[in-house]
N, C-alpha and C positions, 0 to 999 in steps of 0.2 A: 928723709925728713919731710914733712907735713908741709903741707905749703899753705896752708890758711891755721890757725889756731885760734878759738872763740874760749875766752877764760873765765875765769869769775873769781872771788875769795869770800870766803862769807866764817864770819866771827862773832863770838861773842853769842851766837843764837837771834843774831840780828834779824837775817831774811832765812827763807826757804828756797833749797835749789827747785828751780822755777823747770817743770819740764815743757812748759808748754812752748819751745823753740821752735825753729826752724832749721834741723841738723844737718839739711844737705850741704853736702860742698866744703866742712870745715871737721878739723878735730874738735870736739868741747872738753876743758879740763877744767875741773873746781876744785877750790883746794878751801875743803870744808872739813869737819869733823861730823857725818851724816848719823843721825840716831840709830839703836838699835834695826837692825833686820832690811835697812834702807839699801836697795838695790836700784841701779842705774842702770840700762841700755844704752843711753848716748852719753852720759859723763862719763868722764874717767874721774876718778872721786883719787886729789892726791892728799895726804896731810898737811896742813895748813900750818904757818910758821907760828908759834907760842910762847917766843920767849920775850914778847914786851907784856911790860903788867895793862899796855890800854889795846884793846881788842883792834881800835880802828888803826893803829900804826901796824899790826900783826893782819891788817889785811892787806893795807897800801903797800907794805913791803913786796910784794906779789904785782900789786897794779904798775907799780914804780918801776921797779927794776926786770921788766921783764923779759930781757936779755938774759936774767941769770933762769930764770925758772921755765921759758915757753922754750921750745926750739921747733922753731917752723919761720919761714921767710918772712911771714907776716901774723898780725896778731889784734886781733882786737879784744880789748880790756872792755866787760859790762858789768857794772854794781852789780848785786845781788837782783835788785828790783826790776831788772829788765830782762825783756823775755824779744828774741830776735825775729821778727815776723817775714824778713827774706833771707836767702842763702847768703851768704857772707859775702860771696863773690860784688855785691852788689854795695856794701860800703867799702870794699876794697879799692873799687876804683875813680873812688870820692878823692885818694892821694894823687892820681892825676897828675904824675910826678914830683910829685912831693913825698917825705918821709912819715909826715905823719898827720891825721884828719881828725876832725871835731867840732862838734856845735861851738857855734858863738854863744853865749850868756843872753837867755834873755830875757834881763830885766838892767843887765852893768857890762860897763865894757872898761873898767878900770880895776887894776886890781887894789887900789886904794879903797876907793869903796867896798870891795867886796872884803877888808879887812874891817872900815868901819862895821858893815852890816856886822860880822862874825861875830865882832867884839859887843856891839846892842844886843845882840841873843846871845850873850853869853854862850858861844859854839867851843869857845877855849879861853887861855889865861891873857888876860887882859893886856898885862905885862911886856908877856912874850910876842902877842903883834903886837905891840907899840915898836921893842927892838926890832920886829923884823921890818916893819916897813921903815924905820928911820935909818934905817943898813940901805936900802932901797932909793930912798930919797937920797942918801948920799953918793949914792954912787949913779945918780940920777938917770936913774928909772923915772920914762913921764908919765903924767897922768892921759888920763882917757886915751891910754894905748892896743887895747884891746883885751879881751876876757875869755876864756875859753870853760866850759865843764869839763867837769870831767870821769863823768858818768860813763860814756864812750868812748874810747882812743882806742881809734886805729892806727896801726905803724909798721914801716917795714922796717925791719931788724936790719941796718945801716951801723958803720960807727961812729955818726954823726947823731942818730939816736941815742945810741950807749952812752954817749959823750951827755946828752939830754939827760938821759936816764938819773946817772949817777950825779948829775948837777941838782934835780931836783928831790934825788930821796937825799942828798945833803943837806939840803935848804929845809926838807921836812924836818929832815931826826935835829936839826940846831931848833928849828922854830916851830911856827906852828904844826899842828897837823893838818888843818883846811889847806889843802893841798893845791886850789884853783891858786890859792896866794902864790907858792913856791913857786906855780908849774908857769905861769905868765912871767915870772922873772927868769925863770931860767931860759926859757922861750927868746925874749929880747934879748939877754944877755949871750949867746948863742949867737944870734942872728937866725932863727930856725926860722926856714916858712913853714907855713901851716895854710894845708887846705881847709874849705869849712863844707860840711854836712849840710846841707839846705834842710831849711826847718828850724824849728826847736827836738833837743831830745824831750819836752817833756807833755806828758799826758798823753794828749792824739794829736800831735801839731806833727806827727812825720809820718812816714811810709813805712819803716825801718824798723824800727825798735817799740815796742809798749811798755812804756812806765808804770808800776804797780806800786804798791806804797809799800811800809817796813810792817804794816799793818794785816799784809796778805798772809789768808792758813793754805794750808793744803789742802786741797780739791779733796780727802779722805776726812779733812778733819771737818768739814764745812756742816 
């Protein structure tokens, strides 16, 4: 078994598998649908799940549960847009005995708010976060209790994670899909710690990872 695994999911034709990595020290697995004649050196390119009609639930299904799809001791989940600028080994030890690591939010540290923003950009049904945070409220969930991305997650494959896992692709397939929401209640609701990544993940505010937008071509196609 693999003792690092670096994953990604990419749908819908959203991002491009990003080569510009940093491979040493980890397996990379993308579970994309790669265009004709596309060959890989360091991914291993698996088939990507396809059976929800919205691309981004048939990606998260992978980020979420990643107990059912990686198998290696630990595992770090990166959107499409990020490209790893050190060896893995190097956000691996950000868990510091903890189960699982990740940037704080930053610009919120509630996951209420981060349900209002959702709902002003119209990110999803309006509706449906209203129920999921009044489920939340009642079962009181506080406010300004902390925020996490989740662009990034590192984890060691625990079954106190699994127990994570399946609590928050729960919370996903009832409610919303903006997953930051789910993944902070299930987080408190657990009692999980959580290490934090120093830095932001985003732009060049870290050492770690480079943010690229959904807007990046191919270095062939430029």
């Amino acid at each position: 078994m693999n003792r690092i695994t670096v994953y990604t999911a990419i749908t819908g034709g959203k991002d491009y598998l990003r080569t510009d990595q940093n491979f040493s020290s980890a397996k990379f697995v993308a579970f994309v649908e790669p265009p004709p004649g596309f060959d890989s050196k360091n991914w291993e390119i698996r088939n990507p799940y396809s059976l929800f009609k919205d691309p981004r639930r048939n990606a998260r299904i992978h980020k979420i549960l990643t107990h059912q799809y990686i198998e290696s001791e630990y595992s770090i989940w990166m959107d499409g847009i990020f490209a790893l600028r050190v060896p893995a080994e190097e956000l691996i030890k950000f868990l510091n005995g903890c189960d699982i690591a990740m940037f704080e939010h930053n610009q919120r540290d509630c996951l209420f708010d981060e349900a209002s923003v959702c709902i002003s950009l119209k990110l999803d049904d309006e509706e449906t976060i209203k129920k999921q945070v009044n489920k939340y409220r009642k079962e009181q969930i506080k406010e300004h209790n902390g925020l996490f991305e989740t662009g990034i997650v590192v984890r060691r494959h625990t079954k106190k994670i699994e127990e994570l896992n399946n609590l928050w692709w729960s919370e996903l397939s009832v409610f919303s899909r903006r997953d930051q929401i789910s993944l902070n209640y299930a987080i408190k609701k657990l009692g999980i710690q959580v290490n934090r990544i120093p830095g932001s993940m985003h732009w060049d505010k870290n050492s770690y990872a480079y943010m690229g937008s959904h807007t990046m071509r191919r270095e062939d196609e430029k």
